[in-house]
Structures are given as structure tokens and as C-alpha cells.
C-alpha positions, 0 to 999 in steps of 0.5 A: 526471485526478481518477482518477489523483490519487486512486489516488495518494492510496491508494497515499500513505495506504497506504504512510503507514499502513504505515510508522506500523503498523511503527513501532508494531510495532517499539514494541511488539515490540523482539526479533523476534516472530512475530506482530509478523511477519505483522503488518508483513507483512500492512500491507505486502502490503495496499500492495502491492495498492493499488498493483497495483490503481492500476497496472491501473486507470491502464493501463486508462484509458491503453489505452483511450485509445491503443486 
């Protein structure tokens, strides 16, 4: 349980920081800006890694069990 309360953590944190990363992005850049572009897209791909990473370490714990 301790596992699956921290994987949700990352993945909370992530998001967080995601969001604050865009605003600050959106702060710095108002008109569209290629580099403000990769930049958002980047935070939002390193969320989308911790959440795939949880997702496969949850289904292991959980197959392991039923398995």
C-alpha cells in the first residue's frame, strides 16, 4: 500500500509541476513561441512517463497477487 501511495504522489507532484511550468511558460511567452512549445511539451511528456511508470509497477504488484 506504501508503493501505491507514493507512485501517486509522483504522479500528483508531476502534474503539479507541469502545470506551474506552463504557467510560467505562458508568463514568459504570451504570443506562441517555438521554444515555450517544446518546453511545455516536454514537462507534459515527463507526466506522462511517471504515469505509465505507476500504471506498470501497480499492474505488476497486482498480478503478482492474482497470478
Amino acid at each position: 500500500m506504501l508503493v501505491v501511495s507514493v507512485l501517486c504522489t509522483i504522479v500528483i507532484c508531476a502534474e503539479c509541476c507541469n502545470t506551474l511550468f506552463e504557467w510560467l511558460m505562458d508568463a514568459m511567452y504570451p504570443e506562441v513561441h517555438p521554444l515555450a512549445k517544446r518546453m511545455k511539451d516536454g514537462a507534459a511528456g515527463f507526466v506522462l512517463v511517471a504515469s505509465l511508470m505507476s500504471f506498470i509497477i501497480g499492474m505488476i504488484m497486482v498480478l503478482r497477487h492474482i497470478l
